[in-house]
KOLKEDO-167865 format. One record per residue: residue number from 0; x, y, z of N, C-alpha, C in turn. Coordinates in pm, whole numbers. Example, Ala and Ser with C-alpha at 12.3 -4.5 7.8 and 13.67 -1.06 7.14 Angstrom:
2
    k  n_east  n_north    n_up  ca_east  ca_north   ca_up  c_east  c_north    c_up
    0    1319     -569     780     1230      -450     780    1320     -330     780
    1    1285     -225     708     1367      -106     714    1290        3     787
This chain:
374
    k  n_east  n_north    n_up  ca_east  ca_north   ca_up  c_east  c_north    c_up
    0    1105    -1890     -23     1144     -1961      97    1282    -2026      82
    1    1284    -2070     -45     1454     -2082     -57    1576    -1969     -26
    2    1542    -1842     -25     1620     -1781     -13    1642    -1675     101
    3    1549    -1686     174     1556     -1622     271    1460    -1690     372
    4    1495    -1673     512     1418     -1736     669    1294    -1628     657
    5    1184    -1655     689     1055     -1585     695    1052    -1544     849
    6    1019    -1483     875      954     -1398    1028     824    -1349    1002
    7     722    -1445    1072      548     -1363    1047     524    -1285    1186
    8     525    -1170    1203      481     -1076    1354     345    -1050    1318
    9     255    -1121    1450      123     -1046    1437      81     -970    1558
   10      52     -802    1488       52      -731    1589     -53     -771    1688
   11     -69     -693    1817     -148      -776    1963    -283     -744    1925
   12    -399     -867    1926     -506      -819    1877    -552     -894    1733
   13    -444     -896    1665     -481      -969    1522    -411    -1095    1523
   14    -437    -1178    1391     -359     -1313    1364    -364    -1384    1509
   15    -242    -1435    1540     -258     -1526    1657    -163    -1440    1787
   16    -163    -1286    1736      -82     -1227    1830    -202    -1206    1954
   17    -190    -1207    2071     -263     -1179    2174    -173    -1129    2319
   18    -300    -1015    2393     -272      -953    2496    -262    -1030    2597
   19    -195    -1040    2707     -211     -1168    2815    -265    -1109    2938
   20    -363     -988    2921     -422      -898    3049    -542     -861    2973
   21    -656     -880    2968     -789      -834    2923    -764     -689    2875
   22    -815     -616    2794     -854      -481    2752    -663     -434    2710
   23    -557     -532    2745     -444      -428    2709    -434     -424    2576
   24    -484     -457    2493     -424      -424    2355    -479     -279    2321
   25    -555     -202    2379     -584       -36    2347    -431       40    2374
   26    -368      -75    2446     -215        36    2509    -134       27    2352
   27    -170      -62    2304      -37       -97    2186    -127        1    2060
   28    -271      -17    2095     -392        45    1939    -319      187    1892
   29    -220      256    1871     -175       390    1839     -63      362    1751
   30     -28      516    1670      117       468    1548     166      481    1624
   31     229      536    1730      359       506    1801     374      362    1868
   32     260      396    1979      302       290    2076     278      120    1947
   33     209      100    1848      254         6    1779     385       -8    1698
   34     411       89    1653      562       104    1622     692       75    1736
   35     650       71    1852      742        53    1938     748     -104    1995
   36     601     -123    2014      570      -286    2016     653     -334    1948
   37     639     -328    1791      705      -401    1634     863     -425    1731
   38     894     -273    1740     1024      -272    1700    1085     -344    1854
   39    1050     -329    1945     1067      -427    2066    1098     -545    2021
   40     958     -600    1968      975      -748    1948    1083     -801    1828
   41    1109     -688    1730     1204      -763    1674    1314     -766    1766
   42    1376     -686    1819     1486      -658    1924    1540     -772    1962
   43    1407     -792    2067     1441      -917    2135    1437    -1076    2021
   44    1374    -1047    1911     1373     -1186    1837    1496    -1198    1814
   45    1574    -1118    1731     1717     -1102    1672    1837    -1160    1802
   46    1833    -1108    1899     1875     -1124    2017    1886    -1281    2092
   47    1772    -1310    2097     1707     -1428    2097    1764    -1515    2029
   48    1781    -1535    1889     1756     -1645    1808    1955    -1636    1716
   49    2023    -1480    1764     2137     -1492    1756    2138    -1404    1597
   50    2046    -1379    1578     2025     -1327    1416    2095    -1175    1420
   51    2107    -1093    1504     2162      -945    1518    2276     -951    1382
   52    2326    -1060    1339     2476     -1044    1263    2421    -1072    1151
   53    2279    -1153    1103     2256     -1131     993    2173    -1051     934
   54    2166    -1099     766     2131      -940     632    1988    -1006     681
   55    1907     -838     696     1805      -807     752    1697     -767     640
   56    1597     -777     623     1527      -732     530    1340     -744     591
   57    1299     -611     590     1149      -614     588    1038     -552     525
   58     956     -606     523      829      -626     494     698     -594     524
   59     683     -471     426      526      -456     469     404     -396     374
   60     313     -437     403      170      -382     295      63     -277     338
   61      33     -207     296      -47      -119     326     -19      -13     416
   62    -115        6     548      -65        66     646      58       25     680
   63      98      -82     693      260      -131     695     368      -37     658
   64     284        6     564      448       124     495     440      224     602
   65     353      257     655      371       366     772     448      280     916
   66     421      183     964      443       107    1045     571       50    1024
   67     665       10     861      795         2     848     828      126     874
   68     846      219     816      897       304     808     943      381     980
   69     822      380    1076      861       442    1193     934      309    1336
   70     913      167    1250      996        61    1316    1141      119    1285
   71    1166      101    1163     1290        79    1127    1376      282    1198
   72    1279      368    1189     1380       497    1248    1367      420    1400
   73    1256      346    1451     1309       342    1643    1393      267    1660
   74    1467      127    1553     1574        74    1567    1669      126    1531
   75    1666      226    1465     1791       323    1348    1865      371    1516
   76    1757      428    1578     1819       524    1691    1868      475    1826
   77    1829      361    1844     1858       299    1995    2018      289    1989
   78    2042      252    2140     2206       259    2154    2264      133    2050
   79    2232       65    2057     2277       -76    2002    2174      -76    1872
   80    2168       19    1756     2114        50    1682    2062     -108    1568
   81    1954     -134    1530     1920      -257    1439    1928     -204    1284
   82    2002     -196    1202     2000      -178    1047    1944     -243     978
   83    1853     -228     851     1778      -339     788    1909     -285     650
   84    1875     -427     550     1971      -434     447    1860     -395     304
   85    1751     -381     317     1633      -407     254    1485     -374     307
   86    1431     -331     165     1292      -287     257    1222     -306     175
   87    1092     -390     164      987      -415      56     837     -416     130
   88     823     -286     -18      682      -188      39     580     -231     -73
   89     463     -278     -31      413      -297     -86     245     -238    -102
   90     188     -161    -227      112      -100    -205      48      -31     -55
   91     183       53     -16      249       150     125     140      282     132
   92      73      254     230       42       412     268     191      489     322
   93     109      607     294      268       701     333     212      817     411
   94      87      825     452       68       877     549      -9      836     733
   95      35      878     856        7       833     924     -89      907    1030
   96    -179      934     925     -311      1012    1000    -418      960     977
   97    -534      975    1072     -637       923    1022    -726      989     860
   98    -721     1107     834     -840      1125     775    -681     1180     623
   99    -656     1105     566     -535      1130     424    -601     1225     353
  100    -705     1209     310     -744      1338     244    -787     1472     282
  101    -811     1470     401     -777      1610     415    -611     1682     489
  102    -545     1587     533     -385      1598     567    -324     1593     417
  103    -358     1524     344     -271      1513     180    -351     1636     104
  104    -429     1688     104     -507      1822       2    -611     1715     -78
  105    -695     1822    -111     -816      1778    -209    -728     1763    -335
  106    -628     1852    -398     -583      1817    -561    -474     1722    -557
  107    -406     1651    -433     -291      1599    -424    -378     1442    -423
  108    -479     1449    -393     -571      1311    -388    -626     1272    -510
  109    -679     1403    -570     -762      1367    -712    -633     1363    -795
  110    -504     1423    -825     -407      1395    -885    -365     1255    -901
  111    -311     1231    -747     -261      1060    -713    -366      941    -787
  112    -475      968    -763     -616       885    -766    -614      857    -951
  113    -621      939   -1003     -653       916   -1171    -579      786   -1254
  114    -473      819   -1197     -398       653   -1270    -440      522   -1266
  115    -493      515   -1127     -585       405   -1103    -698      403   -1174
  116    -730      527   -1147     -915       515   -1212    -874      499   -1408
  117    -776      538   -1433     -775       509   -1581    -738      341   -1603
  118    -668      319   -1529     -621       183   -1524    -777      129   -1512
  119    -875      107   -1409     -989        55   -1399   -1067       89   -1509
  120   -1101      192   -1560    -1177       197   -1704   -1122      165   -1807
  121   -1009      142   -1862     -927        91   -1922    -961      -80   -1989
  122    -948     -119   -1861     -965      -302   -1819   -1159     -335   -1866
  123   -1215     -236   -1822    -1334      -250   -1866   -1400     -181   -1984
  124   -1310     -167   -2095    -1294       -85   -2218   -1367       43   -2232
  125   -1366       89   -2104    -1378       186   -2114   -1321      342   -2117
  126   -1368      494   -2177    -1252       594   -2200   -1199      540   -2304
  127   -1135      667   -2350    -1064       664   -2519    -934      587   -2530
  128    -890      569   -2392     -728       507   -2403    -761      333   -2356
  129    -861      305   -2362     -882       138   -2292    -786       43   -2410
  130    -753       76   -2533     -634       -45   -2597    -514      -17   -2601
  131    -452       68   -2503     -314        94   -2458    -246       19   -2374
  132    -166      -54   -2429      -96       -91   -2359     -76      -18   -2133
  133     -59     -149   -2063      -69      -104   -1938      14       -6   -1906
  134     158      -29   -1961      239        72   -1926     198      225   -1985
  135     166      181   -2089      192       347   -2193     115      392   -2100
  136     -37      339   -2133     -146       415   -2041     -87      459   -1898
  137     -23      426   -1832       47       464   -1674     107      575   -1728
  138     199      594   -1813      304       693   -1853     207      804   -1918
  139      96      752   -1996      -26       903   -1998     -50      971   -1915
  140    -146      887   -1831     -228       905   -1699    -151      991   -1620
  141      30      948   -1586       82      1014   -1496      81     1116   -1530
  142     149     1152   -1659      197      1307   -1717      63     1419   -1706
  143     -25     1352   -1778     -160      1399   -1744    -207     1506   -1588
  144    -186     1373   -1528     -212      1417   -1360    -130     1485   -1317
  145     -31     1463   -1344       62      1559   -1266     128     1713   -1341
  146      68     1723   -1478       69      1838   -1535     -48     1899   -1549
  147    -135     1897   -1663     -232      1952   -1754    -335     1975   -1636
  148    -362     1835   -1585     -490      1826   -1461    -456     1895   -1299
  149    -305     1911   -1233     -317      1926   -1141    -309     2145   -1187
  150    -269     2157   -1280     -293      2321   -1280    -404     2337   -1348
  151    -493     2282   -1392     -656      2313   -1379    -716     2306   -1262
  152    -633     2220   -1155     -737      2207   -1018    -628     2332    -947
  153    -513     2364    -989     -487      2468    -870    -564     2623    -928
  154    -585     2623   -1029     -680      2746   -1071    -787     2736   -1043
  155    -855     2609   -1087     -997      2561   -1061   -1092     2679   -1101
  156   -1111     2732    -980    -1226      2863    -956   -1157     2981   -1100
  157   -1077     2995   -1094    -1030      3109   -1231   -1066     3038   -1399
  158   -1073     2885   -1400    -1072      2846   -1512   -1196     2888   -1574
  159   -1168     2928   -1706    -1279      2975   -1812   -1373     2870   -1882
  160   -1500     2863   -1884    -1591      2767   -1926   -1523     2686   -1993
  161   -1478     2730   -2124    -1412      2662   -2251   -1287     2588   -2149
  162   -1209     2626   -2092    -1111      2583   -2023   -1169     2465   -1969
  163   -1267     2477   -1889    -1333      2376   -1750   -1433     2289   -1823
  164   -1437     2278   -1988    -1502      2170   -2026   -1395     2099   -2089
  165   -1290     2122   -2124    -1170      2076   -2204   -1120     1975   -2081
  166   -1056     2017   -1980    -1062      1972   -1878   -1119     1830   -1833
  167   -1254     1864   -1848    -1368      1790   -1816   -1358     1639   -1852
  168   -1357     1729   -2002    -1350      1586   -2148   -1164     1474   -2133
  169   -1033     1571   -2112     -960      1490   -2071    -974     1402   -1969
  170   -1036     1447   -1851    -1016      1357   -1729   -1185     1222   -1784
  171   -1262     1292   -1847    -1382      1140   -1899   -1306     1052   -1975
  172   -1205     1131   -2084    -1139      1020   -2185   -1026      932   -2111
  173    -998      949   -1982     -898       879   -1890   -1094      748   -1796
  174   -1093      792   -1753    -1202       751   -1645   -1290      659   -1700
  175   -1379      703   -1816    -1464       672   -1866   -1598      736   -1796
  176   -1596      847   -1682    -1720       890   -1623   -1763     1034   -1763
  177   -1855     1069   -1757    -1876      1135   -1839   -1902     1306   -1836
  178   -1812     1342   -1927    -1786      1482   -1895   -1865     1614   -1806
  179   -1968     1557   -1799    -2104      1658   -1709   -2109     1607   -1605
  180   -2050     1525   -1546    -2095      1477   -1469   -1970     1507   -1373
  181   -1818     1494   -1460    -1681      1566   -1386   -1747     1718   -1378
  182   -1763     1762   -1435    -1736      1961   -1443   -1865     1977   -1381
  183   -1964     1878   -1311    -2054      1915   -1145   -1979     1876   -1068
  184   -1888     1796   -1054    -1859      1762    -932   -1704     1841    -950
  185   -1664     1915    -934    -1521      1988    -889   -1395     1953   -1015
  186   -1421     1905   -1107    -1338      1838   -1194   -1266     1675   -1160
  187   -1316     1611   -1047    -1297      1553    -976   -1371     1460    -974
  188   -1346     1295    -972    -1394      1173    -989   -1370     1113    -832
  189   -1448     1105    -750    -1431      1070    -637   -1414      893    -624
  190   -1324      830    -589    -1327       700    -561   -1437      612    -493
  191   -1523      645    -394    -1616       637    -338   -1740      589    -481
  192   -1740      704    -555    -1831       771    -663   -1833      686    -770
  193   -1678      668    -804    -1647       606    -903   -1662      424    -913
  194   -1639      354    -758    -1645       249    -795   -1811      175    -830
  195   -1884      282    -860    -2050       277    -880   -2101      317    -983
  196   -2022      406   -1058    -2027       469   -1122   -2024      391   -1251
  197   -1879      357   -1275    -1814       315   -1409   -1910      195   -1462
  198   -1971       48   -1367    -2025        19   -1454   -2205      -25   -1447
  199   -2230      113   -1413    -2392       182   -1348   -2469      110   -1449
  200   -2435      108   -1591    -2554        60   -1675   -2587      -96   -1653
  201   -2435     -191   -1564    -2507      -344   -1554   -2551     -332   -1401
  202   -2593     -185   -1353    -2631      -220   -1224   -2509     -290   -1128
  203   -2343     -302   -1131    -2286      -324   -1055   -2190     -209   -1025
  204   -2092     -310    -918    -2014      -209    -898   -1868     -279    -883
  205   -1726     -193    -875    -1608      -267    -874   -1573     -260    -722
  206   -1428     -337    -750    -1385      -336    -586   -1266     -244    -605
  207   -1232     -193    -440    -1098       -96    -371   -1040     -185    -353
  208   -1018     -291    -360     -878      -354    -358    -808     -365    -454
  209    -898     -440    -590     -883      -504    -747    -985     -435    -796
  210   -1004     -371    -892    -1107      -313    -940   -1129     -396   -1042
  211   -1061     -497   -1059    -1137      -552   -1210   -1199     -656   -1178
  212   -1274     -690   -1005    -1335      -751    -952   -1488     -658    -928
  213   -1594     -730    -949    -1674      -698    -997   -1819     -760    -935
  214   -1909     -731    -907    -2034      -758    -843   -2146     -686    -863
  215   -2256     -734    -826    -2392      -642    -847   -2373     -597    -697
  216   -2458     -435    -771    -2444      -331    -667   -2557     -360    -579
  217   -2695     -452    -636    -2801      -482    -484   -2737     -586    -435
  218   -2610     -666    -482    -2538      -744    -354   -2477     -749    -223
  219   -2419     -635    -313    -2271      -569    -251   -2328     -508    -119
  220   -2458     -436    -112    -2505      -323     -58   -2551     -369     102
  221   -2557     -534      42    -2623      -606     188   -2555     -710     290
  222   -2414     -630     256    -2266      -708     326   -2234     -553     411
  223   -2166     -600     519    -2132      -472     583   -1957     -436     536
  224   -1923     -341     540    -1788      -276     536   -1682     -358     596
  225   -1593     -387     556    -1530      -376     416   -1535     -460     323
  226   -1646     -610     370    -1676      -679     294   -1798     -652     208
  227   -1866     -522     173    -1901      -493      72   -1845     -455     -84
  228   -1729     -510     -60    -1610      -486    -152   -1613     -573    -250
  229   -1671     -610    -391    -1622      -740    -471   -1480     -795    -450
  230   -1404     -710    -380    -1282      -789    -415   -1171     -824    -283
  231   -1284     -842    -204    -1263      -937     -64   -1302    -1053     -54
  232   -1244    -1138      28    -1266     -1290      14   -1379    -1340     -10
  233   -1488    -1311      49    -1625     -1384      48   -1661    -1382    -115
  234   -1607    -1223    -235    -1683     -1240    -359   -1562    -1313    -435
  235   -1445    -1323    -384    -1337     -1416    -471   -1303    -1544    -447
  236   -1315    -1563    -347    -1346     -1743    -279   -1414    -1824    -247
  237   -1401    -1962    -302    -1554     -2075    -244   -1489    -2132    -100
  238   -1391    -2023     -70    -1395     -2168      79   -1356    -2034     207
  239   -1333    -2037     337    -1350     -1955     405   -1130    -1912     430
  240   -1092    -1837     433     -986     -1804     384    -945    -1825     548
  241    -992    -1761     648     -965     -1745     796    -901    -1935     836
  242   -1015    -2004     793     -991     -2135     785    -887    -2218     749
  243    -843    -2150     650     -734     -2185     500    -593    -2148     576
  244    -569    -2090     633     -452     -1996     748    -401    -2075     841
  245    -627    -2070     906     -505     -2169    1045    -517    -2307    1018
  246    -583    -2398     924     -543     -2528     895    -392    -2556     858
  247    -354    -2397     777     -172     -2366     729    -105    -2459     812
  248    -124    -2317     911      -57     -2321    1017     -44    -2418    1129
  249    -138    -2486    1161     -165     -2613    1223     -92    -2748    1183
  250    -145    -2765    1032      -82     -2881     986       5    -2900     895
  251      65    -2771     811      182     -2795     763     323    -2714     848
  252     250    -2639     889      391     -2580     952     420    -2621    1071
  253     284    -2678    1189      331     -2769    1292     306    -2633    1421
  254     243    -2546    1359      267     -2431    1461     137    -2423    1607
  255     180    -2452    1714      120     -2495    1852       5    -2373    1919
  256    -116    -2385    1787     -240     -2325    1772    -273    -2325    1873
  257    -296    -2216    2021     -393     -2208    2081    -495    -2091    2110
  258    -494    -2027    2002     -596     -1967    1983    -683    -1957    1816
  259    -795    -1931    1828     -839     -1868    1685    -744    -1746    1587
  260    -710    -1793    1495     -692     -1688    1385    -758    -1549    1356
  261    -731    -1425    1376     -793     -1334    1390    -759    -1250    1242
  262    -844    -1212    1151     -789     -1160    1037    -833    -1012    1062
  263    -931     -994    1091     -960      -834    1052   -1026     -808    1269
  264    -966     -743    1306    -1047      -704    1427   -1038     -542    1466
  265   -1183     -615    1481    -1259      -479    1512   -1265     -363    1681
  266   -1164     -473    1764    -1110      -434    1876   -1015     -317    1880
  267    -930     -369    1722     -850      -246    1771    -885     -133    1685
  268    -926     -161    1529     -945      -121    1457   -1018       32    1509
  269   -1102      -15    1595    -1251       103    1703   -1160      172    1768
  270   -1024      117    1825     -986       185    1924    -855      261    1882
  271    -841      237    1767     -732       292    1696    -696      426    1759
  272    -558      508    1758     -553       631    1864    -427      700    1710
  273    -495      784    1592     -376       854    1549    -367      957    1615
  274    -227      941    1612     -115      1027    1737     -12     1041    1682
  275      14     1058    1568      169      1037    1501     176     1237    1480
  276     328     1227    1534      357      1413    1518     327     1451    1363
  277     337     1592    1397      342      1634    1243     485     1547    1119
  278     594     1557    1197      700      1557    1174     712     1409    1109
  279     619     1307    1184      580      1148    1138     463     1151    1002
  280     419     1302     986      267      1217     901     356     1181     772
  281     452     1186     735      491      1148     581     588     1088     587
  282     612      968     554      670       808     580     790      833     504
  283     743      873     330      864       838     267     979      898     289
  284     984     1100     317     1121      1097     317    1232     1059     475
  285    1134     1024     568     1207       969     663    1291      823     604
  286    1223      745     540     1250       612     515    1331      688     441
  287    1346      688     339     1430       708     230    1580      740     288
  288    1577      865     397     1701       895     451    1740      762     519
  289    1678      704     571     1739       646     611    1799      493     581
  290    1759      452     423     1782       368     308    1920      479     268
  291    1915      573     244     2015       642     187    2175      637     316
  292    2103      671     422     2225       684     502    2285      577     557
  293    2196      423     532     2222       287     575    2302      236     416
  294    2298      279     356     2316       228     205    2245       70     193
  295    2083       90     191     2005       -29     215    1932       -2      36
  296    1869     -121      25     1749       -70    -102    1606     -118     -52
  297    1561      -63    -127     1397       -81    -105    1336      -87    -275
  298    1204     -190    -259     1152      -256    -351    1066     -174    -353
  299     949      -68    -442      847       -12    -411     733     -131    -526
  300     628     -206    -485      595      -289    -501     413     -239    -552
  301     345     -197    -652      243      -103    -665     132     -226    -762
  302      12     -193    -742      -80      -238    -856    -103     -161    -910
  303    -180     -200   -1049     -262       -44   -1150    -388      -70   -1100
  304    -461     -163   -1039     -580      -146   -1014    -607     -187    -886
  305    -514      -76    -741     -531       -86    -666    -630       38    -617
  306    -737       72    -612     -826       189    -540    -822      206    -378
  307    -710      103    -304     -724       138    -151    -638      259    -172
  308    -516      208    -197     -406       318    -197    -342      377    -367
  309    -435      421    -404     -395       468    -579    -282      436    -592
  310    -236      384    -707      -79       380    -707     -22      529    -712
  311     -62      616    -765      -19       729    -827      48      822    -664
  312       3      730    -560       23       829    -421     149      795    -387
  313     153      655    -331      322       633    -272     415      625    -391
  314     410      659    -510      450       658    -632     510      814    -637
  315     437      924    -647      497      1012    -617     592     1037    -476
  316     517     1031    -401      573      1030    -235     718      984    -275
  317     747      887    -300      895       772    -251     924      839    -403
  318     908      892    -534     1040       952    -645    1057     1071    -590
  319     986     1140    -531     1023      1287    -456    1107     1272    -359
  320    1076     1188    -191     1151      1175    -149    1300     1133    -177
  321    1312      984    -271     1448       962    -345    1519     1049    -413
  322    1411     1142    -470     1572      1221    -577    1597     1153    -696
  323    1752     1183    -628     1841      1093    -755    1904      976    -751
  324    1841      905    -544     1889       788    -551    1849      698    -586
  325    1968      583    -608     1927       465    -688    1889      392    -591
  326    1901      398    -498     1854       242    -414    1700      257    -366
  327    1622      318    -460     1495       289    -434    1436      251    -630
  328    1370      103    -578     1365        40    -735    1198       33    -713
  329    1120      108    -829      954       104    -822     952        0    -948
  330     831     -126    -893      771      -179    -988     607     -191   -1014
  331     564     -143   -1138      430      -155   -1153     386     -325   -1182
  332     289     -331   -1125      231      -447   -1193      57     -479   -1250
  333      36     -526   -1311      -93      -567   -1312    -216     -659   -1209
  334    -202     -570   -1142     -241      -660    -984    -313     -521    -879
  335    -384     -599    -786     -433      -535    -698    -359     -448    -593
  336    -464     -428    -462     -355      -417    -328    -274     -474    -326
  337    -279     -642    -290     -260      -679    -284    -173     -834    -379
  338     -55     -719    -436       52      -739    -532      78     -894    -536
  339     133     -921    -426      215     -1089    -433     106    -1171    -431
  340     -19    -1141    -400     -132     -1257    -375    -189    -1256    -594
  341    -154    -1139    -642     -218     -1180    -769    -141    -1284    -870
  342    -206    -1388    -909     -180     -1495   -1000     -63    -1440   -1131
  343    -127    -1347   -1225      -54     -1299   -1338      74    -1210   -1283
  344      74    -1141   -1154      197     -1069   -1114     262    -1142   -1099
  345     255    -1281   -1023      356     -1362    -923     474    -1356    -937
  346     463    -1442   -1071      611     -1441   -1144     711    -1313   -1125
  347     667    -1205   -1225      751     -1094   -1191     768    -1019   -1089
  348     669    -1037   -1023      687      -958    -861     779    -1076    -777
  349     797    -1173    -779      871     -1271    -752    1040    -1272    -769
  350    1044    -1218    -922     1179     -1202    -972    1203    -1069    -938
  351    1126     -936    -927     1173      -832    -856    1226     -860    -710
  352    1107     -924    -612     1177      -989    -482    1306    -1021    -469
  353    1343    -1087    -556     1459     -1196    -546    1551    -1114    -581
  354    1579    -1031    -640     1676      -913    -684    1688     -805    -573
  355    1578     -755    -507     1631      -727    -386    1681     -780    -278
  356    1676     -916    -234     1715     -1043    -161    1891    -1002    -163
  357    1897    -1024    -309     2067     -1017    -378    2075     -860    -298
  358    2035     -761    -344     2098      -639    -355    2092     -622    -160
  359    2021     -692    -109     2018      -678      38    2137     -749     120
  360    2176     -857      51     2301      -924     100    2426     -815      51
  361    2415     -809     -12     2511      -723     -93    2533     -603     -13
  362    2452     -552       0     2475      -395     120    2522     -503     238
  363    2459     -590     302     2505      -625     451    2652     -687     433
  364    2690     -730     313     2805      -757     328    2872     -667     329
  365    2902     -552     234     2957      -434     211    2977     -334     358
  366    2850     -332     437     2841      -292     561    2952     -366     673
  367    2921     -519     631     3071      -550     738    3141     -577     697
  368    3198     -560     580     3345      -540     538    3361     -371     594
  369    3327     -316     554     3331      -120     638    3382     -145     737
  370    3286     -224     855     3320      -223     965    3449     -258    1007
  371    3481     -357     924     3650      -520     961    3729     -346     885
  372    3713     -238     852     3781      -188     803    3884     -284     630
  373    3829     -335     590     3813      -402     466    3805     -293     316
């Protein structure tokens, strides 16, 4: 907060954003028409508040990375075009369809997916590599997945017994699931499968957010979706988090509450409409061009024990799309989805922040010196 002005947008429907006509928020529920909302409202905020001249930088988590990514091309293109100086993605989907695994492939999922799942058996000493260091183990896992394991799954059906138990036994000594149990199921550790799996003998199970959050599985079972998750608020907090927000917001920030705080709704969530072209389902190399052709940077911001969005997915996605450019900087951390909220990341995900902050002024200045012809 010292170093940069905050802007919180909550789309219509969630947080304290609201429709001012009954039933209209189904018009905004789609990737476009919410992408156009976003990018509206910054429009007019910038406009508004006189900000158009300053270094721009945004922000987003999860589905967000799909939702930055198609804001920032509808401001790229308007007549009076909006440039960001900076872009920080944080555990980013990068695709904008509903059903990712079957738009991303069955081996492009179980590929992406393994780093995580080694990272999670790892933490729970489990698999042959659990006293490796976090990084090394990442730098296994990847090479692993993206060599040895993804041309056993593109042969798959041709691989020879001896082949398809070797196989088997690498991806158990990553996982910790056990080799008969990969080479029935496709060579393949399903996430679903797995967060039940790994630690079956105390009868629990982990969470898709943080996996090294942890619960009994007759608990878990009698919460509905997505709070059957150990590692959603109700199994990580003694106090009600929805609460914790808008008391925030009320009494330290002074902000003129008249409605309830909305965290998760199920209004739009039901009415959700994917509609994004072919040409939209893959986030990164649009973004990227257009970090490249703005001369902007972007933060890629990842956990090792995130199971919503594997790290191993927008990880590949955004070094493929980049290439050989530098202005896209990936940091791993030891943390969940949800990167900046973990305690042991803070710090360094903090000092990564702040280095893009710099490198974001730095392009916007450079940008209007260009302009003054400078």
């Amino acid at each position: 907060m010292d170093a940069t002005d905050l802007v919180f947008i909550d789309p219509p429907g969630t947080g304290y954003g609201r429709e001012f006509t009954a039933g209209a928020v189904r018009h905004f529920s789609s990737v476009r028409d919410d992408a156009r909302v976003m990018a509206d409202f910054m429009a007019r905020w910038l406009e508004q508040h006189g900000r158009r001249g300053s270094p721009k930088l945004i922000a987003a988590e999860s589905y967000g990375g799909v939702r930055l990514g198609l804001v920032a091309a509808e401001l790229g293109r308007r007549t009076r075009p909006i440039l960001f100086d900076g872009y920080l993605l944080i555990s980013p989907s990068t695709l904008a369809v509903e059903d990712d695994e079957k738009a991303r492939g069955f081996i492009a999922n179980a590929v992406g997916a393994l780093p995580s799942l080694a990272a999670a058996a790892a933490y729970y000493h489990k698999g042959a590599y659990s006293t490796l260091p976090a990084d090394e183990l990442q730098r296994k896992a990847i090479a692993f997945a993206q060599g040895r394991y993804r041309a056993a799954l593109e042969r798959k059906e041709r691989l020879s017994p001896v082949d398809r138990a070797r196989v088997a036994d690498d991806v158990s000594a990553f996982t910790g699931v056990p080799s008969a149990q990969i080479s029935r199921s496709s060579l393949v550790v399903p996430i679903d499968a797995f967060v039940k799996l790994l630690l079956a003998e105390r009868a629990e199970r982990i969470g898709l957010g943080d996996s090294r959050a942890h619960a009994l599985l007759a608990l878990t079972r009698k919460a509905p979706p997505p709070y059957d998750d150990p590692s959603t608020s109700r199994w990580t907090m003694n106090f009600s988090w929805d609460d914790a927000i808008d008391g925030y917001f009320r009494n330290a920030v002074g902000y003129p509450v008249t409605s309830t705080y909305v965290r998760y709704s199920g209004a739009v969530y039901d009415t959700w409409r994917w509609d994004a072209l072919p040409a939209e389902q893959h986030i990164a190399p649009i973004l990227m061009a257009q970090i490249n052709r703005d001369r902007s940077s972007a933060l890629l911001a990842l956990g090792y024990y995130d199971l919503i969005i594997p790290y191993g997915l927008p990880l590949h996605d955004y070094r493929a799309a980049a290439g050989q450019s530098q202005r896209l900087t990936v940091r791993l951390f030891a943390a969940g989805h949800a990167v900046f909220n973990d305690a042991t990341a803070q710090r360094a995900a903090g000092e990564a922040l702040r280095n893009l902050i710099g490198q974001s002024i730095a392009n916007h200045n450079a940008r209007s010196a260009a302009r003054r012809g400078l």
